[in-house]
C-alpha positions, 0 to 999 in steps of 0.5 A: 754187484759182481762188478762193484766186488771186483772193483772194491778188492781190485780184481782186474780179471772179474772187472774185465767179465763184469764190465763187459756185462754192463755194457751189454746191460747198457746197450738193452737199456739205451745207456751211454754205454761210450765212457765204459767201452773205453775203459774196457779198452784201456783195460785189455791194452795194460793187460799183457800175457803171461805164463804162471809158475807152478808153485812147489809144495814146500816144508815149513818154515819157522822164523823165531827173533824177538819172541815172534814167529812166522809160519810159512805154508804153502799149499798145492793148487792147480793153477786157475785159467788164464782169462780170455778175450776174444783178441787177447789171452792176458793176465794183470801187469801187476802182481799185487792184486789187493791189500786188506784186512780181516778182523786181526789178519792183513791180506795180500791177494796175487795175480800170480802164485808166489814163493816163499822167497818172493816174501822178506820177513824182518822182526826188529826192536827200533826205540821203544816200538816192536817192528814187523816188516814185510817185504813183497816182491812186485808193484801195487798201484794203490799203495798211497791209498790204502790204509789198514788198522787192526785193534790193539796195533799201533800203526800199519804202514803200506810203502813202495820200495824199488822193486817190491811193496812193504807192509810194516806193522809197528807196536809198543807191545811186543806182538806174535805175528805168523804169516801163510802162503798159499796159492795167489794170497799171503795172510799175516795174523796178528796173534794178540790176546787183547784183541779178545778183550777188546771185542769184549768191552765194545761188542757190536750188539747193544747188551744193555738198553739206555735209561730213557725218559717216562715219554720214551718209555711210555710207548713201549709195551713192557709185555713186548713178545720177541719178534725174532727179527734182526736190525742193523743200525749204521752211525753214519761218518766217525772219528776223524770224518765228522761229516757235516758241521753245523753252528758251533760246531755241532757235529754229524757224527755225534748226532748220529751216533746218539741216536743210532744208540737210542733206537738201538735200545728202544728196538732191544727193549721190544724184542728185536736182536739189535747190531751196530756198526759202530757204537763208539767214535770210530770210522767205518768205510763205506763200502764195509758198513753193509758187511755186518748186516749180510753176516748177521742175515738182518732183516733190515739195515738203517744207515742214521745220517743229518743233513747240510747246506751252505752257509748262505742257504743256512736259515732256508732249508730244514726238514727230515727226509728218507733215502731208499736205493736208486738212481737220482731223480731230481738234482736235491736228491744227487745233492745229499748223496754226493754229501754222503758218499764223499768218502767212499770211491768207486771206480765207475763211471757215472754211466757205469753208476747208472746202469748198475744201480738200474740192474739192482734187484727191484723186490728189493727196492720196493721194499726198501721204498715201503720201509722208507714210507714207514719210517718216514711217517713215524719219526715226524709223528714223533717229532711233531708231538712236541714241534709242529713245525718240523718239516716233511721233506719227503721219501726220496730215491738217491745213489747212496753207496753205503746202501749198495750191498745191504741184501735186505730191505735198507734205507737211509735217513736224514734227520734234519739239517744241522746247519740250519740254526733252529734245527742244529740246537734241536738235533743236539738235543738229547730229548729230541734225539729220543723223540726221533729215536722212538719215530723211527723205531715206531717205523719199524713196528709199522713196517714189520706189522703189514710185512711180518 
């Protein structure tokens, strides 16, 4: 887990650390350990010595044009070690060590201290758009990837310059932006009011359950006691990844956030505390999907996805089938998970893959395996209840990532095919989309019932 941290905020130094471990963990397990060893060769050769600079405290620094100001802090902090290597005393080529962002603030993370005038700050009004422009001295391999959005902003731009890396921040609105400097990080906070409101009009919790037909809500016990318990629920895909398509251009997305909302009502109305990660046409990456369910300590995490083959395999492959954590077994169960992980990259090999997901916490996984089973049973006893030839396609174990840093018991769910011409009409369905709604949420209870 340590090693997929450092790989997902791009700290060379703990990836050196933890990839030597998994290549001790790979030994004990008889892994292929030979792809890993050459990373870490490839790691410590662009590593080169360097000696840091002491940052001085300095006074601050107020920065006022066009009704925005930047506030400048910088903080004494004992310089951190420099790591060691048995050969080599290193330190990153690069000094940028990660770009990011946290709810309103972007986040610029260093492999060294810098200084206030490391860091340009330029304000201006261009045409009908406000822009704030950053310009930070050094280099940042993955500035063409990177990509940062912040509610309520316009755009935000990450660019290579000569021989420094520009973050621009552009807005119709004109926006408050004020900037600190500590000791190897920068954060720019956008100090925008309707952020705020915005939070407001679309909370994550579901406030108010869905109107649901009498064969939904028949099930549901009206002197229902709190359980206490908390779930997060996971749309899978969004905005523009719609994930698979199906006749007439039935999405992914739209299916699976319907029913991620239907169980988000049904779950509310008996008494569980209930979070989404989205509930509106939006994209989460996957990496960060879990992020929501660690905060709020949930007892359970469901990630609600539908399934795909290839056109000429179309009219043969239907049925629903649940996912929990762990290497893949069989080559279907390798299939549907590279569908889904398809947006998310990792710098792991496959081997590295396989050794980290073999150290995973196994109480975990036999929970989540339990989990599966109970979900599992109770949608297709939903579903059959008014199609008998739903098919059974099993609880199968698989490399999905969007499970990966989930610390509760955490499954995924594939609720049909949509490219199968039957099935495709019947998840379009919004009766159908409660009948597995309500099999799912019957899952729940019967997990909860023999593991309170």
């Amino acid at each position: 887990m340590n090693y997929l941290k450092a790989v997902m905020q791009n700290d060379e130094q703990l990836k050196l650390d933890e990839l030597k471990n998994i290549i001790s963990i790979g030994k004990k397990l008889n892994k292929d350990i030979r792809p890993d060893e050459k990373k870490l060769e490839i790691l410590l050769g662009r590593q080169i010595s360097t000696n840091s600079k002491t940052t001085k405290k300095l006074p601050e620094n107020n920065i006022e044009k066009n009704q925005v100001k930047e506030k400048v802090v910088i903080k004494n902090e004992p310089e951190n070690n420099i790591l060691k290597t048995e050969s080599l005393n290193i330190d990153t080529v690069s000094p940028i060590r990660s770009i990011s962002t946290n709810e309103n603030k972007i986040v610029v993370k260093f492999n060294k201290n810098y200084v206030k005038n490391d860091i340009k700050q330029i304000s201006q009004k261009i045409a009908s758009n406000y822009v704030y422009s950053f310009n930070i001295v050094g280099k940042y391999k993955y500035t063409i990837p990177t990509k940062l959005e912040i509610n309520n902003i316009d755009n935000i731009s990450v660019n290579d310059e000569k021989d420094s890396v520009n973050i621009r921040i552009s807005n119709k609105e004109n926006t408050k932006i004020t900037y600190s400097l500590a000791p190897k990080e920068l954060i720019i906070t956008v100090n925008n009011q309707q952020l705020n409101v915005a939070k407001k009009e679309s909370p994550k919790t579901i406030e108010t359950p869905l109107n649901l037909p009498s064969s939904i809500t028949s099930s549901i016990k009206s002197e229902s006691k709190p359980r206490n318990k908390v779930i997060v629920l996971d749309a899978g895909h969004g905005a523009d990844d719609v994930g698979a398509v199906g006749p007439n251009n039935r999405y992914e997305k739209v299916i699976n956030l319907n029913v991620t909302k239907y169980v988000g009502a049904i779950l509310k109305q008996r008494g569980y505390t209930v979070f989404l990660t989205r509930n509106n046409d939006t994209f989460i990456k996957v990496m960060d999907r879990t992020v929501l369910a660690n905060e709020k300590n949930a007892d359970l995490f469901i990630s609600i996805h539908t399934n795909a083959v290839p056109k000429e395999k179309a009219n043969e492959v239907d049925g629903i089938e649940t996912f929990f954590l762990s290497p893949a077994r069989n080559e279907r169960a390798k299939r549907v998970a590279a569908l889904e992980n398809k947006t998310d990259i990792r710098e792991m090999s496959n081997s590295s893959k396989d050794v980290f997901l073999e150290s995973l916490n196994r109480p975990r996984i036999t929970a989540s395996h339990k989990f599966a089973i109970d979900i599992q049973s109770g949608i297709l006893q939903s579903a059959r209840s008014k199609y008998k030839d739903i098919k059974d396609s099993g609880v199968r174990e698989g490399p999905f990532w969007v499970l990966v840093g989930a610390q509760m018991p955490s499954i995924l769910v594939e609720l049909g095919y949509v490219s199968h011409p039957t099935e495709s009409k019947r998840l379009y369905d919004k009766a159908y989309q409660q009948l597995l709604a309500n099999g799912i949420s019957n899952g729940v209870d019967s997990y909860f019932s023999k593991n309170p």
